[in-house]
C-alpha distance (Angstrom), angle and dihedral (degrees) to the residues before:
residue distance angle dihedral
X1 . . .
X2 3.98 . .
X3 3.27 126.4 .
X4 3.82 139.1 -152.7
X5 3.53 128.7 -118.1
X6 3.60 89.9 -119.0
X7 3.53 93.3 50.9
X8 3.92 105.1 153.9
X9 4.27 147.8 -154.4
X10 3.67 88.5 -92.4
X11 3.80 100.1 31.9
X12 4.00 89.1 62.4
X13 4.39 87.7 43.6
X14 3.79 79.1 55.5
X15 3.74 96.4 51.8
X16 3.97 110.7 98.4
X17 3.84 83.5 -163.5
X18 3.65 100.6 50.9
X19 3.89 82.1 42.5
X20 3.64 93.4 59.7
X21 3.69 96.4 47.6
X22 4.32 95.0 51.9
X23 3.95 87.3 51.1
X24 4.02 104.4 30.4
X25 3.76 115.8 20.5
X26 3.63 126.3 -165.7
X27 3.65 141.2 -179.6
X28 4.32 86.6 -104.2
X29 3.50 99.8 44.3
X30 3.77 96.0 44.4
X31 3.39 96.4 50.7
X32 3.93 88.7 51.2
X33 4.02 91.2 52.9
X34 3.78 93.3 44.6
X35 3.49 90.2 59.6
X36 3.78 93.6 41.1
X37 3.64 90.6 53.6
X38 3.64 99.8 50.4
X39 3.62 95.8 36.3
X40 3.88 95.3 58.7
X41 3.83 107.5 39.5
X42 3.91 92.2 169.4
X43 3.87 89.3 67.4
X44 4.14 96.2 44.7
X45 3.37 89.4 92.6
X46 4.34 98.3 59.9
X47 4.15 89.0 37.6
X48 3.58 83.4 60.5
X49 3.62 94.9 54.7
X50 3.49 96.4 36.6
X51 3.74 93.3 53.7
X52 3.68 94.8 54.5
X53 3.51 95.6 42.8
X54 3.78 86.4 51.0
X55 3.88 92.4 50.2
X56 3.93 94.0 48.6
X57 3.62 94.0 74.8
X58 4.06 128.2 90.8
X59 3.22 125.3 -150.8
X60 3.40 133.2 -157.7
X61 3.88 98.6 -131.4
X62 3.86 120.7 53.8
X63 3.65 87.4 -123.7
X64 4.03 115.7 16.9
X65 3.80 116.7 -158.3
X66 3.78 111.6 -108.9
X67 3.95 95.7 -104.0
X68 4.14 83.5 65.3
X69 3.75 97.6 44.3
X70 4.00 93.5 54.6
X71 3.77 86.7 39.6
X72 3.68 88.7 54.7
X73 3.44 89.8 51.7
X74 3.78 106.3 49.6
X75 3.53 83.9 56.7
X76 3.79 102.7 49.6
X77 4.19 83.6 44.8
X78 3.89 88.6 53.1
X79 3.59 88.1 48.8
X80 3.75 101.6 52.3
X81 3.97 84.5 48.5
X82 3.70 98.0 51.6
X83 4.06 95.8 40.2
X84 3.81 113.7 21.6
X85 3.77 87.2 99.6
X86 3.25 91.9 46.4
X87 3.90 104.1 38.7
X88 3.90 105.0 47.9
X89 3.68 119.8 -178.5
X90 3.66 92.2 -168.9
X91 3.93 135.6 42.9
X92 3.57 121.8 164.8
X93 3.44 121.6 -142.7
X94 3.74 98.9 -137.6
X95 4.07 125.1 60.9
X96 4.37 93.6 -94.3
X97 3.85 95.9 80.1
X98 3.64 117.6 -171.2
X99 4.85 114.5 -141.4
X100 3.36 102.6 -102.5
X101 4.08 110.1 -127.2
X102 4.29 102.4 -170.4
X103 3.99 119.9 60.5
X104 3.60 132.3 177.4
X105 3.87 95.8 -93.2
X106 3.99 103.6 146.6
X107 3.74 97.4 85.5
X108 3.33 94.9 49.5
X109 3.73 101.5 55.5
X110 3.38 131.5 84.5
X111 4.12 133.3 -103.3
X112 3.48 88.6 -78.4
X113 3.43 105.3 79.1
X114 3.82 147.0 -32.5
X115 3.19 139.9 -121.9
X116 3.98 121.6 -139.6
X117 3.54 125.0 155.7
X118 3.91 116.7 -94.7
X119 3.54 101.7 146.2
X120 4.25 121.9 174.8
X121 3.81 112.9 -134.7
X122 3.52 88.2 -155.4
X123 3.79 131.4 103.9
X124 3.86 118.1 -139.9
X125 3.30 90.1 -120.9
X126 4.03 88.0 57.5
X127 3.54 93.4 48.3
X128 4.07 98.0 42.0
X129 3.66 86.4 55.8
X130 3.77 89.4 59.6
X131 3.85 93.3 47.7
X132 3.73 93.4 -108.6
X133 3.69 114.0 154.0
X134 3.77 98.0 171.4
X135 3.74 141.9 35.9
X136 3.73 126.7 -23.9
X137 4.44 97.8 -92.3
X138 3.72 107.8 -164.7
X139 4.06 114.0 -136.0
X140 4.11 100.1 -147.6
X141 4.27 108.6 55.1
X142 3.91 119.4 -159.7
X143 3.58 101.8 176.4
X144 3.91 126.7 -148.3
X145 3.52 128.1 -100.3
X146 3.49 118.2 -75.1
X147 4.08 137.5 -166.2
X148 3.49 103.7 -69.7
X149 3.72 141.7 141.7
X150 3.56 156.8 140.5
X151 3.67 130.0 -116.0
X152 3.66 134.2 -167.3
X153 3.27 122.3 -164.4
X154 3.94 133.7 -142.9
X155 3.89 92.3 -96.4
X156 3.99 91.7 54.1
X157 4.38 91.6 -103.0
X158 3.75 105.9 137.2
X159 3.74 114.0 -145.1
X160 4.34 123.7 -165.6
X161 3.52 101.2 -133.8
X162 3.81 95.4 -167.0
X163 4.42 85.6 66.8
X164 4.40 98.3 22.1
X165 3.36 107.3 121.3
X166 3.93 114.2 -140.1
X167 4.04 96.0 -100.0
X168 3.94 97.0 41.7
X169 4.11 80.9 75.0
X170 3.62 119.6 39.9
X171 3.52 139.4 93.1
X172 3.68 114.8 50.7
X173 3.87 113.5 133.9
X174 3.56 96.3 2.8
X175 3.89 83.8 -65.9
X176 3.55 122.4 133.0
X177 3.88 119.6 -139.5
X178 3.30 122.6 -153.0
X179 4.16 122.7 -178.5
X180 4.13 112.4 -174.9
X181 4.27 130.8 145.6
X182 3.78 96.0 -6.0
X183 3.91 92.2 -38.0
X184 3.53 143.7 117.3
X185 4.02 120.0 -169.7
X186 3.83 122.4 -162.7
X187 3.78 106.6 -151.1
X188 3.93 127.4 -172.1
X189 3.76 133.5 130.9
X190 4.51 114.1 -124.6
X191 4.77 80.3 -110.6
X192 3.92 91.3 59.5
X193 3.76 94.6 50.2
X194 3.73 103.1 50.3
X195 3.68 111.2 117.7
X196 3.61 95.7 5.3
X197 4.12 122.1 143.5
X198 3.81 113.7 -112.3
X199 3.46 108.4 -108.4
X200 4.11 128.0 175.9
X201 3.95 128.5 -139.8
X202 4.15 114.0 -164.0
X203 3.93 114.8 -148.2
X204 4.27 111.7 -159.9
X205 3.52 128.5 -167.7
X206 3.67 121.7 -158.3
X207 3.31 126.1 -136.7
X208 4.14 102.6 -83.6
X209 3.52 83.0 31.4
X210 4.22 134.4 109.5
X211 3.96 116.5 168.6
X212 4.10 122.9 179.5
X213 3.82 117.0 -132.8
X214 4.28 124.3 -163.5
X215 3.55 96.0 -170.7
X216 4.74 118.8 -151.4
X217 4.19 84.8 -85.9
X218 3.86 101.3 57.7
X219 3.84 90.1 -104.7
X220 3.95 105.4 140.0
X221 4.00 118.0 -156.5
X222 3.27 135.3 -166.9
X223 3.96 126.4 -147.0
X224 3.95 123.7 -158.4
X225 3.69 117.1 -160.9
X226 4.04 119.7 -66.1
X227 3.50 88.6 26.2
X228 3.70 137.0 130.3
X229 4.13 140.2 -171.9
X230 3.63 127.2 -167.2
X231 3.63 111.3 -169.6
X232 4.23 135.0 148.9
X233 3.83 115.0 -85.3
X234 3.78 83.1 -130.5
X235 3.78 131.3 20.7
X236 4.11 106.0 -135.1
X237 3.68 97.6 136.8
X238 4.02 117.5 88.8
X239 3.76 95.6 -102.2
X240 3.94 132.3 44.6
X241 3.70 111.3 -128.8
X242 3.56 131.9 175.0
X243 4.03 135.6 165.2
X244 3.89 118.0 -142.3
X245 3.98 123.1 175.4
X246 3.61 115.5 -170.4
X247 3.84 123.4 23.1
X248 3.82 131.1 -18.0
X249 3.89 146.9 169.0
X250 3.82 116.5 -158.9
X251 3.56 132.0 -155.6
X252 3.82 100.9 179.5
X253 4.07 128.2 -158.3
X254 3.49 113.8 -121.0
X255 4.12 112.2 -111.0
X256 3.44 112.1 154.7
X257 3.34 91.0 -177.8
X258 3.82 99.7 48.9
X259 3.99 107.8 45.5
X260 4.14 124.0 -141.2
X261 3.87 110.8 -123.1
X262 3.91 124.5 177.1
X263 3.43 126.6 -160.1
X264 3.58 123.5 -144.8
X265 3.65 129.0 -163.6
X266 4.04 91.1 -119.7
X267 4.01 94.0 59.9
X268 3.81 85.1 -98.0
X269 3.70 110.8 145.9
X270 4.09 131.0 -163.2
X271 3.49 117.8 -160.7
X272 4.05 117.5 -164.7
X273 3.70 142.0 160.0
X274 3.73 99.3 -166.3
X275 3.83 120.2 -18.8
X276 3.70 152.9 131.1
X277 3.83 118.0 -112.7
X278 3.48 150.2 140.4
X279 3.67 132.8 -137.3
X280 4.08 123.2 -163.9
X281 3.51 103.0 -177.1
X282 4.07 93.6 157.9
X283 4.19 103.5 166.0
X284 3.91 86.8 -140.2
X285 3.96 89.9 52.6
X286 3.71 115.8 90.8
X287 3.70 98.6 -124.4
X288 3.84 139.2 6.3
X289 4.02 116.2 -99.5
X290 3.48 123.1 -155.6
X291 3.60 113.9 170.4
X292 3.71 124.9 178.9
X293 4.05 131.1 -135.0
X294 3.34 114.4 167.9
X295 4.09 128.8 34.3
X296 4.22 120.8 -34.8
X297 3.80 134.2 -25.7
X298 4.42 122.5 174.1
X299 4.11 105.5 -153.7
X300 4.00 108.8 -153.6
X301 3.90 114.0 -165.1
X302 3.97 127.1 154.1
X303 4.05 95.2 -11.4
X304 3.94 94.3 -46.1
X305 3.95 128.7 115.6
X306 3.90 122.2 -170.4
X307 3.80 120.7 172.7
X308 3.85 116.7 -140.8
X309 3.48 134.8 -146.9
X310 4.06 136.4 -154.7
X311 3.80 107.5 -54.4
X312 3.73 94.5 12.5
X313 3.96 124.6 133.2
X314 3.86 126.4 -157.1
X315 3.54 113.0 -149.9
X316 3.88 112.3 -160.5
X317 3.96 136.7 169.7
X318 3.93 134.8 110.0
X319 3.42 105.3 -20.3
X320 3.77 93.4 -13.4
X321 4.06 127.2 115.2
X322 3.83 112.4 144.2
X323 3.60 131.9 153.7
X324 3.76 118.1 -141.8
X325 3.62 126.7 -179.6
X326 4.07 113.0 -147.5
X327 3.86 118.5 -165.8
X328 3.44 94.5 -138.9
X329 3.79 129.9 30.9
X330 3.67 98.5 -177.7
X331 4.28 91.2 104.3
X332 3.65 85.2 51.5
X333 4.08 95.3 65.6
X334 3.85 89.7 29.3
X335 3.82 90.4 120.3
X336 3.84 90.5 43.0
X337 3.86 89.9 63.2
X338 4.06 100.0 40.5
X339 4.10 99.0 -89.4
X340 3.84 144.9 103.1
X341 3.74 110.7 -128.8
X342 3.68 129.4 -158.3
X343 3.49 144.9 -161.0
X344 3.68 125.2 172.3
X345 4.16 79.6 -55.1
X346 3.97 120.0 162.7
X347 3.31 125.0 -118.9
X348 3.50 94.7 -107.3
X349 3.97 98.6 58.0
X350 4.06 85.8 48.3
X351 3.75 93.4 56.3
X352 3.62 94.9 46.8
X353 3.56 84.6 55.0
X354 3.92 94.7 45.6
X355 4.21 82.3 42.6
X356 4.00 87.8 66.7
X357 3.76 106.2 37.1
X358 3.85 96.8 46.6
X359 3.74 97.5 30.9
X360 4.14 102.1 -123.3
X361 3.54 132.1 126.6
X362 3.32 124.4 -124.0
X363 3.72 136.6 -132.0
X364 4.07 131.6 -178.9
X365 3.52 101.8 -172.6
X366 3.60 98.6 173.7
X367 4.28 94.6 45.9
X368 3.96 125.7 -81.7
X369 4.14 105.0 -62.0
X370 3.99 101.2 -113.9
X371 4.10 96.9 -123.1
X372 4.10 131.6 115.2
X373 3.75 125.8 -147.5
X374 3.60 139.4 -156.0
X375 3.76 125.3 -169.8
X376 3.85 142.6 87.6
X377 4.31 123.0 -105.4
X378 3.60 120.8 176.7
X379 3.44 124.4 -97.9
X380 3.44 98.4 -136.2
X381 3.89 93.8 65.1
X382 3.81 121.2 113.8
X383 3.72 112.0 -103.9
X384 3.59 87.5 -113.8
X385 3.73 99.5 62.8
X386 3.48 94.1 36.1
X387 3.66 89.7 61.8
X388 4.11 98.1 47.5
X389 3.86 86.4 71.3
X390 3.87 79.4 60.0
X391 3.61 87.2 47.0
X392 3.44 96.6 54.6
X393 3.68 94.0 60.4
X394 4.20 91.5 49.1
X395 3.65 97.5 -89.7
X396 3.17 103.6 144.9
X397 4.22 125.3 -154.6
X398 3.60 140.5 157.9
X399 4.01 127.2 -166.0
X400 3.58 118.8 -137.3
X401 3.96 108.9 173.8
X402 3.59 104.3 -48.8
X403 3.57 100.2 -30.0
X404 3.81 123.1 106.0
X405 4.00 122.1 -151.2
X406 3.75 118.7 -173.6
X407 3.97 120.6 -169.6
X408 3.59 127.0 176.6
C-alpha cells in the first residue's frame, strides 16, 4: 500500500494494513513497515503514535476480525475528540503545561472493548533495531496484587486463605466457613447461635494482597492490601461491631435492630444500620476517609458526631473532622472494582498506592516531581507497564529488586 508524505496519526489508525502488523506481525508485513518507517522519516513521528494508540486497546477476542478492530477504533477516536479536554491525564502545576495524550476512555466505551492505558515508550525504529516484531515485552516482572490473606482464627491457628482448602476451616461456633475465589463466607442459621460465647476471627492482607469477606449477618467486606478486620464469628450481641485498620468497602446487612459500628484505629467511630461505605484509614495517609454511597452513616471522633449523606466524605485525624461532599464516588471504590483512579492526585499519593498493591518500596531520591494526574489503569497490570504510561510523560523510574525510585 503507498503512502503519502503527509501521511498522519489518524491516517495510519485508519490503515487495515498497518493495523494488522501492530496486532499480528509476520515476517511479510514487518518487512514492509520496516522499510516504510525508515524510508519516510517525516512520518516516524505519527507511526509512533499511532502504534501505541493502536496497542492500548483490549479486545475481547484474542484475535478480533477486522470489522471489530476499525470499529473499536472509530470509537476510541470519537472519544478522545469529545473528552480530551475534559479528561486530562496530565496537569502541570506550574504555568508551561504540557497536551495531555491518555484519558479515561474505558468506561465510556461500549462491550466491545476497553480502553486502559498500556502505552510502549519505544519508537519503531528503537524496537526494529532490536529485532522486535511484536509488542514492547518488559525483561524485569513485578506482578499485581493478587487475592491473598491471612486468617486467624478464635483459638490463635492461623490459616492462608489464598491455599485453605474449604474443610481445613469450618466449624467453630456452629458456623460453617467456607473460603473459595478470593472469598470467605460465614454461614450459621439465628437456632445454632443461641447461647454461644462471642468469639473474634482477624482476616490480614499483605501488602500485594486483597481478600473478600461475607461475614454470619450477610454484611460483605472488602479488604485492600495491608489491611486487616477483626470482627465476631457470629453477631449474638445487640450491636454489630467490628475493628478494621487499613482500607475497606462495606456493604452492610440491614438490622435495624442490631446497629453496624466500625472501629478505627484513630477513635473514629461509624455507626450504620444498612449502608454502603468506604473507609481508608491507611496509617501513612494524612487523614482517615470515610465516604458514604448508599443510605446513612454518623462518624464519632474526639467528642464530635456528624451524620452523612449519599456522596458525602468524613475527613477525620488530629484536629481534623470535615465533611466534604464529592460528585462522584466512583475513584473512591476504584480498587474495589479492579482499577486505579485519579483525580488531579500527586505523584506521591499514587505511589503509595502502587507501594501497597504491588508490594515495593518506594524511593524519590531527587524530591517528589511537582505534577497531578487524572486517569484510570488497571490493576491487574505489571508494575512495569503500569509505570511506562508514567514514562511517557517524563517520569522517570528504575526497579532494583523491590524497590522503586522515581526522578523527575
Amino acid at each position: 500500500m503507498a503512502h503519502n508524505n503527509n501521511s498522519s496519526f489518524q491516517h495510519f489508525i485508519e490503515d487495515a494494513s498497518f493495523q494488522q502488523w501492530v496486532l499480528f506481525p509476520d515476517a511479510e508485513n514487518t518487512l514492509y513497515w520496516k522499510d516504510h518507517y525508515h524510508s519516510h522519516p517525516e512520518q516516524q513521528k505519527a507511526m509512533d503514535e499511532a502504534r501505541n494508540f493502536i496497542l492500548s486497546l483490549r479486545f475481547k477476542e484474542d484475535r478480533p476480525d477486522s470489522e471489530v478492530i476499525e470499529r473499536s477504533l472509530a470509537q476510541a477516536l470519537e472519544i478522545i475528540k469529545t473528552k480530551e479536554s475534559a479528561i486530562p491525564i496530565r496537569k502541570i502545576k506550574s504555568k508551561t503545561r504540557i497536551p495531555a495524550f491518555w484519558w479515561a476512555a474505558a468506561a465510556l466505551l461500549p462491550i466491545l472493548f476497553s480502553v486502559w492505558f498500556i502505552v510502549s515508550n519505544k519508537s519503531f525504529d528503537k524496537e526494529l533495531a532490536e529485532g522486535n516484531s511484536g509488542p514492547a515485552q518488559t525483561t524485569t516482572s513485578i506482578l499485581p496484587g493478587t487475592d491473598r490473606a491471612t486468617l486467624t482464627l478464635a483459638d490463635g491457628s492461623v490459616v492462608i486463605l489464598d491455599t485453605a482448602d474449604q474443610e481445613s476451616i469450618m466449624g467453630q461456633q456452629n458456623v460453617k466457613l467456607i473460603s473459595a475465589n478470593g472469598q470467605i463466607t460465614y454461614r450459621a442459621t439465628a437456632q445454632a447461635l443461641k447461647g454461644v460465647e462471642m468469639q473474634f476471627n482477624k482476616i490480614v492482607t499483605p501488602r500485594g494482597g486483597q481478600y473478600k469477606i461475607e461475614l454470619q449477618d450477610g454484611t460483605m467486606v472488602w479488604l485492600n492490601a495491608a489491611s486487616s478486620l477483626r470482627y465476631p464469628v457470629a453477631f449474638n450481641s445487640n450491636q454489630r461491631e467490628v475493628e478494621l485498620e487499613g482500607e475497606g468497602y462495606f456493604e452492610v446487612a440491614h438490622n435495624a435492630a442490631k446497629p453496624f459500628i466500625v472501629k478505627l484505629t484513630d477513635g473514629t467511630q461509624v455507626t450504620v444500620l444498612g449502608t454502603h461505605f468506604n473507609i481508608n484509614s491507611y496509617a501513612d495517609e494524612n487523614a482517615v476517609k470515610t465516604t458514604l454511597l448508599q443510605g446513612s452513616v454518623m462518624i464519632a471522633q474526639g467528642g464530635q458526631q456528624k451524620k452523612l449523606r449519599p456522596g458525602d466524605q468524613a475527613v477525620t485525624g488530629q484536629d481534623k473532622f470535615n465533611v466534604v461532599h464529592l460528585a462522584n464516588t466512583d475513584q473512591i471504590v476504584a480498587w474495589k472494582n479492579g482499577y486505579f483512579s485519579f483525580n488531579d492526585d500527586n505523584l506521591e499519593s499514587i505511589m503509595r498506592q502502587l507501594s501497597r498493591w504491588y508490594n515495593v518500596e518506594i524511593a524519590f531520591p531527587q524530591g517528589v516531581p511537582d505534577v497531578l494526574f487524572s486517569g484510570e489503569l488497571d490493576r491487574n497490570l505489571k508494575l512495569e507497564e503500569l509505570l511506562e504510561v508514567f514514562s511517557t510523560m517524563k517520569i522517570n523510574y528504575q526497579i532494583e529488586n523491590r524497590k522503586l525510585t522515581i526522578t523527575p
